[in-house]
Phi, psi and omega in degrees: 000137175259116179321171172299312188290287211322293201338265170356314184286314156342287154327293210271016182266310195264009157281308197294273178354302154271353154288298171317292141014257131017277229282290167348278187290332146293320182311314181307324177288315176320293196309292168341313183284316193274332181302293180296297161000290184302325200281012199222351151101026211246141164255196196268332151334317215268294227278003176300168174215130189263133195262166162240154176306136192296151185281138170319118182279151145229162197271155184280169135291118175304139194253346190225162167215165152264119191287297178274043165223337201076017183280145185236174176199143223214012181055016193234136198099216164285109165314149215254160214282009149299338159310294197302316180300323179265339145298289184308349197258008196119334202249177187299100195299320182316307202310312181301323196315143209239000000 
């Protein structure tokens, strides 16, 4: 059974280990990259990678409105619960109409 410290030593024997690791494999990944580069004549230009533009949303024109909040609905979807309410209480969706 192993005490706290061996752990602990341990631990920073497989930390260093893997920094080292790392550092290799990384290097090694340069060289590959830098490597394939030369065979294929690619500059650092060449590796952007052009993302595309998100498409333009464009917003609907509000078709209703609520006079006393200024809250809108644009008729499309749900109705929204201040519609709904003002409908159940009597009035008119043309009341809203904007």
């Amino acid at each position: 059974m192993s005490n706290l410290k061996e752990l602990l030593a341990q631990r920073a024997a497989l930390d260093e280990q893997i920094s080292q690791t790392k550092e290799r494999e990384r290097g090694e990944a340069v060289a590959k990259v830098k490597s394939l580069m030369s065979e294929y004549g690619l500059t650092v230009a060449d590796l952007s990678m052009r993302t595309p533009k998100p498409a333009k949303v464009s917003k609907v024109a509000a078709k209703y409105r609520n006079q006393a909040t200024g809250e809108t609905w644009s008729g499309r979807g749900l109705q929204p619960k201040w519609l709904k309410a003002a409908v159940a209480g009597g009035a008119k969706l043309t009341d809203f109409a904007v």
